[in-house]
VEXLUMMI-767153 format. One line per 10 residues: their letters; for each residue y, z, x of N, C-alpha, C, O. Coordinates in steps of 0.2 Angstrom, whole numbers, always signed. Atoms other than C-alpha are relative to their C-alpha. Layout:
BEGIN
A) Y:Z:X:Y:Z:X:Y:Z:X:Y:Z:X | ...
This chain:
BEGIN
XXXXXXXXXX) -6:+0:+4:+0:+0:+0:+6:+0:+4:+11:-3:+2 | -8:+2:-2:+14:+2:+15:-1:-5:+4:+3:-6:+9 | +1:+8:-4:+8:-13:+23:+4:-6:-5:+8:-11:-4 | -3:+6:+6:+12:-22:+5:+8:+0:-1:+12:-4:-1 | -9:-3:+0:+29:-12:+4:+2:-2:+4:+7:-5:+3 | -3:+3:-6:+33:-15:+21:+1:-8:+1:+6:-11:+4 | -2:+9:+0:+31:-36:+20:+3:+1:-6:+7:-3:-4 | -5:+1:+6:+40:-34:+3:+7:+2:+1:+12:-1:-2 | -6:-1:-2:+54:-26:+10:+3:-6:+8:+8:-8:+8 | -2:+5:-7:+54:-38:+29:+1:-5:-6:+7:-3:-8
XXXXXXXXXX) +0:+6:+3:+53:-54:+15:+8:+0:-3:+12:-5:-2 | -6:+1:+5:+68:-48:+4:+5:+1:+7:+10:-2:+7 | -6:+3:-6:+78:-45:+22:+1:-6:+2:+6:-8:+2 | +2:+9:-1:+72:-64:+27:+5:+0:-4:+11:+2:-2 | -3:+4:+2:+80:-70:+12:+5:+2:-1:+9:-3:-2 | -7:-1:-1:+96:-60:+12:+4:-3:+5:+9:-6:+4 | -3:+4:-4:+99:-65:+29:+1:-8:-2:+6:-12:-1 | +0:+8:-1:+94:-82:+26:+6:-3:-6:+10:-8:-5 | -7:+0:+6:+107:-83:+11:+7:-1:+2:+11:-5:-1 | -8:+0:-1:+122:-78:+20:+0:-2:+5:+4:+0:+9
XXXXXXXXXX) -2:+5:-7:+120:-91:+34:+3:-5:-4:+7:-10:-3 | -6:+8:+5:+128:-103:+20:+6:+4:-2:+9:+0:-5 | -6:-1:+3:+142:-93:+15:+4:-2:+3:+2:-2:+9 | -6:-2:-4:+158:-95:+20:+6:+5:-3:+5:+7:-9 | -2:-4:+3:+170:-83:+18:+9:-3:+3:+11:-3:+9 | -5:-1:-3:+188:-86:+19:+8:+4:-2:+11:+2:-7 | -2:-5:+0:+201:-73:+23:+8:-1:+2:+11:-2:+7 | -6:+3:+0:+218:-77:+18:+5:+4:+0:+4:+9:-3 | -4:-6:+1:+235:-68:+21:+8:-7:-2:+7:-13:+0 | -3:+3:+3:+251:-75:+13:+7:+4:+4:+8:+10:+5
XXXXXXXXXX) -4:-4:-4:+268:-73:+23:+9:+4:-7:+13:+8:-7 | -5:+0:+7:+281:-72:+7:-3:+6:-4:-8:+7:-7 | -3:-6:+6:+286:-56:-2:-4:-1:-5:-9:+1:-8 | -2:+2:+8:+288:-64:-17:-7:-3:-1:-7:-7:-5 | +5:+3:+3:+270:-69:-19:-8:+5:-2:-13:+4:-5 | +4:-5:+4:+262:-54:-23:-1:+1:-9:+3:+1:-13 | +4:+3:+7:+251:-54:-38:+0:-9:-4:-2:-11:-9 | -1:+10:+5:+254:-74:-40:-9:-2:+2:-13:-1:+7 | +8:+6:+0:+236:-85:-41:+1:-4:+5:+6:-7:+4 | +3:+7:-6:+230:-96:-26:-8:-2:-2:-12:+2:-3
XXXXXXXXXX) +6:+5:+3:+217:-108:-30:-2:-3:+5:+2:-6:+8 | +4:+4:-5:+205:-115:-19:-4:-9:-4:-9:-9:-8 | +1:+6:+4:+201:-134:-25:-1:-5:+6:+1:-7:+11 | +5:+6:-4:+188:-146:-20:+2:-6:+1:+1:-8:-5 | -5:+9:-1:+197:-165:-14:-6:-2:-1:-11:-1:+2 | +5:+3:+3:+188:-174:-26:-5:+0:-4:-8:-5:-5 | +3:-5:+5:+180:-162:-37:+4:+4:-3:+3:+10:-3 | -6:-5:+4:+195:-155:-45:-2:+4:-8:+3:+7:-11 | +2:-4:+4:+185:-149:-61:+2:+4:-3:+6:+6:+1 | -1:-8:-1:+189:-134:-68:-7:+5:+2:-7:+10:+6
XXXXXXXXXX) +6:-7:-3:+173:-125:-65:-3:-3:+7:-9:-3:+9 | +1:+0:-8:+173:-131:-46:+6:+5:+4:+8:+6:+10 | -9:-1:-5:+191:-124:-44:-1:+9:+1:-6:+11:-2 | -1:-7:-3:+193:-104:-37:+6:-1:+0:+11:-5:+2 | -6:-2:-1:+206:-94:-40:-2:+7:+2:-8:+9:+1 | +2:-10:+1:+209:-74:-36:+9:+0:+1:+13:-4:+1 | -8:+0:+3:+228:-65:-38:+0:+4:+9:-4:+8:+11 | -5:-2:-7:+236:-61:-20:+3:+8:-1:+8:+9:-4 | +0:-6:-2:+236:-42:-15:+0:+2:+6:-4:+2:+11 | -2:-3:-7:+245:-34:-1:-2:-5:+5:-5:-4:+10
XXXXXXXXXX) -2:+7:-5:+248:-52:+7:-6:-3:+1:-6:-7:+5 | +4:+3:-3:+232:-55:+6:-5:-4:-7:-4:-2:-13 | +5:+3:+3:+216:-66:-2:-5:+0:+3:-6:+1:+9 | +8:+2:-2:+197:-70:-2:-2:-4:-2:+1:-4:-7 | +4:+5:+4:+187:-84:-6:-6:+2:+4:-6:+5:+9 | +6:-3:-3:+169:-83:-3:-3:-5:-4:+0:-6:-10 | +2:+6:+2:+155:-97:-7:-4:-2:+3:-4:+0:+9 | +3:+3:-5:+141:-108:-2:+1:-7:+0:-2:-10:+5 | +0:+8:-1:+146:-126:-6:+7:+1:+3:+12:+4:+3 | -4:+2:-6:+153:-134:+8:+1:-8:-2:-3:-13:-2
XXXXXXXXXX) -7:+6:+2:+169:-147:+4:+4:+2:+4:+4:+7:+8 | -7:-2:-1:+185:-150:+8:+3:+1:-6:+2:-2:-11 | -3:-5:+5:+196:-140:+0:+10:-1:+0:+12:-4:+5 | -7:-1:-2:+215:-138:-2:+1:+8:-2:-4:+11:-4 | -1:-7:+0:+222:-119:-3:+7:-2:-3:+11:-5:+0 | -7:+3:+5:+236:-122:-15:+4:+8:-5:+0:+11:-8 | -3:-3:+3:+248:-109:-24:+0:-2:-9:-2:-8:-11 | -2:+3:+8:+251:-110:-44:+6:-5:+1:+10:-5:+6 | -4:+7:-2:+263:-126:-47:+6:+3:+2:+8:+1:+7 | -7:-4:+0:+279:-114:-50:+2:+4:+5:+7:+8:+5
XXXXXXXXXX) -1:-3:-7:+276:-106:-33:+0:-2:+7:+1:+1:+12 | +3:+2:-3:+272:-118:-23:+5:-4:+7:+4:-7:+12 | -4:-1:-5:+288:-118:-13:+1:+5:+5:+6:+5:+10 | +1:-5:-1:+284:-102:-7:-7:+0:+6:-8:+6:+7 | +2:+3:-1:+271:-111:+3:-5:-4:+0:-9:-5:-5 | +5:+7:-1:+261:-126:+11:-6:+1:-3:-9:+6:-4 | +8:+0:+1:+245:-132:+3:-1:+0:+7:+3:-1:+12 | +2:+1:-7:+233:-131:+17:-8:-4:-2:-11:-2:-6 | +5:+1:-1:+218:-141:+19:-5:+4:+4:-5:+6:+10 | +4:-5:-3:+203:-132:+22:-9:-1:+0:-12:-2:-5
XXXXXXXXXX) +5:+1:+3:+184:-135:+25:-6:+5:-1:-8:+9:+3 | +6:-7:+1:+171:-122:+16:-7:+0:+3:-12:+0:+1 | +9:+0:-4:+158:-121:+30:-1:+6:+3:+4:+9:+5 | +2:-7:+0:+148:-105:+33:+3:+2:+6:+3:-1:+12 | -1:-6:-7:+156:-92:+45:+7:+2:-5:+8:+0:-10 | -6:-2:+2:+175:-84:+44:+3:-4:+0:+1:-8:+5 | -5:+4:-1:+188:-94:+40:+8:+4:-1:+9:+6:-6 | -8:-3:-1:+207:-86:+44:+5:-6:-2:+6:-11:+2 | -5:+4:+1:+221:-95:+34:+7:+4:+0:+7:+10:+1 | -5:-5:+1:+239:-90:+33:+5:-6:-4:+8:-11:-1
XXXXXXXXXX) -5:+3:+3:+249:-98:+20:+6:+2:-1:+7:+8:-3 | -7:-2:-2:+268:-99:+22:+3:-9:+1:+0:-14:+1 | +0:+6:-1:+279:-112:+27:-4:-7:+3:-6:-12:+1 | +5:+4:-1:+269:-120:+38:-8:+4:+2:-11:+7:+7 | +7:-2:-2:+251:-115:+34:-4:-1:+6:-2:-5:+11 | +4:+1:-5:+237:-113:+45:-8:+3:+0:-11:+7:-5 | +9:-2:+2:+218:-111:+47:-3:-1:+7:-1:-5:+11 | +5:+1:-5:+203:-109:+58:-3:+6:+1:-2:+11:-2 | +6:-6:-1:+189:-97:+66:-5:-4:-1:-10:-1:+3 | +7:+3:+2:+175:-110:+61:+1:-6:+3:+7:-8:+3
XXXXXXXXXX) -2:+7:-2:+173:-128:+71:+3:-3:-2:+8:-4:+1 | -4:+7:+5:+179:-140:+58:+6:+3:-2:+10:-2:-3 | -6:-2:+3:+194:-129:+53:+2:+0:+8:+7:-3:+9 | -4:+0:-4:+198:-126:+71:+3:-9:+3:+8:-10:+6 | -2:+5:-2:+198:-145:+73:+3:-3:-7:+5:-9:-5 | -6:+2:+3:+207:-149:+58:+8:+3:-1:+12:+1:-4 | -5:-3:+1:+221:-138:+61:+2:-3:+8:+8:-2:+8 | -1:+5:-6:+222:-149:+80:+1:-5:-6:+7:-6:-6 | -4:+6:+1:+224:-164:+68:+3:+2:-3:+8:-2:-1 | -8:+0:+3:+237:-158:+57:+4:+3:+4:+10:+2:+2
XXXXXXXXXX) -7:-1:-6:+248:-151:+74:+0:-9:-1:+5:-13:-3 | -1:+8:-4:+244:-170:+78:+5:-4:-4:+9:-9:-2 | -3:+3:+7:+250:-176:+62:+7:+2:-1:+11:-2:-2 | -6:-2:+1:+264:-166:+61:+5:-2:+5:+11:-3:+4 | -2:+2:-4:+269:-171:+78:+1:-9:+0:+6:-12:+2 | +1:+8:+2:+265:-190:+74:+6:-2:-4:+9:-7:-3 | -3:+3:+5:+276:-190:+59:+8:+3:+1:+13:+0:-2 | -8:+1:-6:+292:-183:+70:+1:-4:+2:+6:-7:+0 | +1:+7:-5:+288:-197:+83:+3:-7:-6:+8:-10:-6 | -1:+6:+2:+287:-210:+72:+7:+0:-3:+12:-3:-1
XXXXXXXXXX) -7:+0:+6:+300:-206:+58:+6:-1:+5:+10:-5:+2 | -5:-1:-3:+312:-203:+73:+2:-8:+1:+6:-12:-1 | +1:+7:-1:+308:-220:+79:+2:-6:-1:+5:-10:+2 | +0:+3:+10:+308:-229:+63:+6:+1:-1:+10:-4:-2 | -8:+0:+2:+325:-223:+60:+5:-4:+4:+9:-8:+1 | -2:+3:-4:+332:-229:+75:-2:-8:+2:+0:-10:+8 | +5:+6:+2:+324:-246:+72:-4:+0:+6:-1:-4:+10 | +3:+0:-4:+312:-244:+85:-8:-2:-3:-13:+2:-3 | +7:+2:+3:+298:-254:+76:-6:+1:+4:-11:+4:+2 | +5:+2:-4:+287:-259:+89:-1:+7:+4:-7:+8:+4
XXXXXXXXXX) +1:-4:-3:+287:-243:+100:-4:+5:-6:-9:+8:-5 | +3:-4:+7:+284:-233:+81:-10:-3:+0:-14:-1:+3 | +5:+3:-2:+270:-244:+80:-5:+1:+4:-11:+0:+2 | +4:-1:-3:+262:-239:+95:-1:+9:+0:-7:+11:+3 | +1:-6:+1:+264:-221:+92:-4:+0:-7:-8:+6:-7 | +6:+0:+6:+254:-224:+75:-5:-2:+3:-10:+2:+2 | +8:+3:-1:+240:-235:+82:-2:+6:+7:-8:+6:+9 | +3:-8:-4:+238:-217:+94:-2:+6:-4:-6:+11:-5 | +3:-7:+8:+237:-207:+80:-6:-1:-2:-10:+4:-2 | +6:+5:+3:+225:-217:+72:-6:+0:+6:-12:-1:+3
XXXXXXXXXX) +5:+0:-5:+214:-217:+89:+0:+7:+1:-6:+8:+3 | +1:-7:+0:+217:-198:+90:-6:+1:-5:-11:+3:-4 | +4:-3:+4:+211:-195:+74:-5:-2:-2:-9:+2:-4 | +8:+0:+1:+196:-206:+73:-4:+2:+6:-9:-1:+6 | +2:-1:-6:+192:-199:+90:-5:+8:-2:-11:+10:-1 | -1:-7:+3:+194:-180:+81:-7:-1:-4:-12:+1:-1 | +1:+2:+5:+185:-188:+66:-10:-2:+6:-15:+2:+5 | +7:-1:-1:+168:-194:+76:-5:+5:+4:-11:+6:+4 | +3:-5:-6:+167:-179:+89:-4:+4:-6:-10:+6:-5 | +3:-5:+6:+164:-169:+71:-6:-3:-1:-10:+1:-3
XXXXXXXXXX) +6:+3:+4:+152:-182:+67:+1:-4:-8:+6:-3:-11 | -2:+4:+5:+152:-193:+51:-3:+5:-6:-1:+6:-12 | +3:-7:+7:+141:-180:+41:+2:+6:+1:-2:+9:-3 | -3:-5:+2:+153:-165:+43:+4:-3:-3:+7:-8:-4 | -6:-1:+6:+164:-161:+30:+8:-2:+5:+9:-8:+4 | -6:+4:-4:+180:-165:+41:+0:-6:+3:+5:-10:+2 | +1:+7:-3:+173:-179:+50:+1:-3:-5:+7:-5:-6 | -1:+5:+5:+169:-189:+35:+6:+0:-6:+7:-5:-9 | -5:+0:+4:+183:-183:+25:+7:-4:+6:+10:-9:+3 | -4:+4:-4:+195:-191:+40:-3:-8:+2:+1:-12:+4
XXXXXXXXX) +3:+7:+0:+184:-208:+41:+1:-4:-7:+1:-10:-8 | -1:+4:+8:+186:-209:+21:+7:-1:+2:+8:-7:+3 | -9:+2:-2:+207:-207:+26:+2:-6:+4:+6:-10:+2 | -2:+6:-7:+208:-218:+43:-7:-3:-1:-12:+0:+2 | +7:+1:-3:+192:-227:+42:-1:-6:+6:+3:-10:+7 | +3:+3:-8:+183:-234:+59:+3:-8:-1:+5:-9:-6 | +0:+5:-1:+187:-252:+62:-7:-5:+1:-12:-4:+4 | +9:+4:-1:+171:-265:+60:+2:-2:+8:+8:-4:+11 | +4:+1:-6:+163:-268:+76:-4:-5:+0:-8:-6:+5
């Protein structure tokens, strides 16, 4: 009888562990006052559903999301808040994910989030460059700082691999050139 009770208690630790190798959990702080008690939404790009969508209300600057299906995601305020800070893209893949939404959000703690938060610096930095560029009519030099971007990003985009959540979400965006 504690041979039976003993594999029936090891079995149910197995499947606990093995359970929370898919969670992700992600651990959100918001930098705005004024956003206490307001709803943030977690909403899947391209499953926008309602019963895909995650809300929880914002307590002491802070939030939780927690979950096993793994997408890309946006971190989004209610509409009427949403000046108060940045959506953030985010991918739900198991381990910590640390965001901070505020002017300019931020995210990472897991691969794919540490290398989607490298492409929106790049992106942010790309869309200075350019724009500057572009105003000054600097077509052809703009031009070359786009077709860098676009090699950055599908560089970002295959190191991830084509079957992560980030890679293929930036191959559906910038897709590969036929070969």
């Amino acid at each position: 009888m504690k041979r039976l009770s003993f594999l029936i208690t090891a079995i149910a630790i197995l499947l606990v562990c093995a359970c929370g190798r898919d969670e992700y959990r992600i651990h959100g702080r918001v930098t705005s006052n004024e956003l206490e008690g307001v709803k943030i939404f977690l909403v899947p790009v391209g499953h926008e559903e309602r019963e895909n969508v995650d809300s929880v209300l914002i307590k002491n600057h802070e939030f939780e999301f927690k979950g096993n299906k793994h997408w890309m995601c946006t971190i989004r305020l209610i509409a009427h808040e949403r000046a108060k800070g940045q959506n953030l893209l985010v991918a739900t893949e198991p381990g910590d994910i640390y965001v901070t939404i505020g002017p300019n959000s931020t995210g990472g703690g897991t691969p794919q989030n540490d290398s989607l938060q490298v492409w929106k610096d790049l992106t942010i930095e790309h869309n200075r460059i350019f724009g500057a560029l572009y105003e000054e009519g600097r077509k052809e030099e703009a031009g070359e700082v786009h077709a860098e971007y676009l090699r950055r990003t599908r560089e970002i985009a295959l190191a991830l691999g084509e079957k992560s959540i980030v890679g293929s979400f930036l191959i559906e965006q910038f897709p590969l050139p036929e070969q």
